[in-house]
N, C-alpha and C positions, 0 to 999 in steps of 0.2 A: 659647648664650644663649637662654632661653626667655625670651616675652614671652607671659603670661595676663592676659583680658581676663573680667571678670565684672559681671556689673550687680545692682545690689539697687533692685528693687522697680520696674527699668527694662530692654527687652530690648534687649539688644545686636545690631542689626542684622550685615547684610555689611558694607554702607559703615563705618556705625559703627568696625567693629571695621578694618576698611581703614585710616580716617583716624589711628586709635590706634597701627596698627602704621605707619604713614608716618612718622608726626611723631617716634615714637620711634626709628627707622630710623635720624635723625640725633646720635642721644644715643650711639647706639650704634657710630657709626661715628668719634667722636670718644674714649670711652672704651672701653680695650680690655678691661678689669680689670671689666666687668659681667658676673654672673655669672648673675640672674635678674632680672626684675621685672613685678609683677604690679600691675594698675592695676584698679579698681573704679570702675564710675559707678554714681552714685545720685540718686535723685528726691525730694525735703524738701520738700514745699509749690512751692512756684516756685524754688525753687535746683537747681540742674542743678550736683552735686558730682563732683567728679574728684581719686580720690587713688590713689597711688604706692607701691608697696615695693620699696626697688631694693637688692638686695642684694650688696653690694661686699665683697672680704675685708675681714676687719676690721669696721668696725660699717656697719648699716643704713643707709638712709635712707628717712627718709620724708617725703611731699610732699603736702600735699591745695590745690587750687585749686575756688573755686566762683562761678558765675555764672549769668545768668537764660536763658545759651544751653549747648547740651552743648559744641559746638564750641568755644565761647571758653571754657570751662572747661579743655576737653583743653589749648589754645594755653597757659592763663596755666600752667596743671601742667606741661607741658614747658620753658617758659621757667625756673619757678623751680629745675624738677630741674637743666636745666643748670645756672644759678646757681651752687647746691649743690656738683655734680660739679666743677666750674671751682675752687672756692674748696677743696675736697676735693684736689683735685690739686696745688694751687698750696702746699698747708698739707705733703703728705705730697714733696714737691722742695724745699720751702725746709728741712725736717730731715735729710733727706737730704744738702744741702751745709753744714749748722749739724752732723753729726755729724763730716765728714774734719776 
């Protein structure tokens, strides 16, 4: 599983990219079925953007969170990716026992 890290029009420090791969450390150790996912930060005026491409068999996902701090952007894009994967998991187990 690769985790790439890119900034537009913002550099992506060590920490930076430190904190990015921590927080998703735990995404990943919860879903096994992740196959890539590549996160962009970006600078808009005073928004400090954080989005997602998490690539799962079967279809995409994608996640964008934004806030007036980078960090709290990375936290609320983490939180919602889980969200996502949680209800992604829960949708492809409940068909799985609606097919026997």
């Amino acid at each position: 599983m690769n985790i790439h890290v890119t900034g537009r029009q913002v550099e992506i420090t060590s920490p930076l990219r430190d904190y990015v791969v921590s927080k998703l450390s735990r995404i990943t150790q919860r879903f096994d079925q992740i196959v890539d996912i590549t996160v962009t930060l970006s600078v808009e005026k005073l928004e400090q953007k954080a989005e997602a491409l998490v690539r799962v068999p079967g279809n995409d996902i994608f996640v964008e969170a934004d806030s007036t701090d980078m960090y709290a952007s990375i936290d609320n894009l983490v939180d919602k990716l889980d969200r996502q994967l949680v209800r992604r998991k829960e949708k492809n187990e409940s068909q799985r026992t609606d097919a026997v």
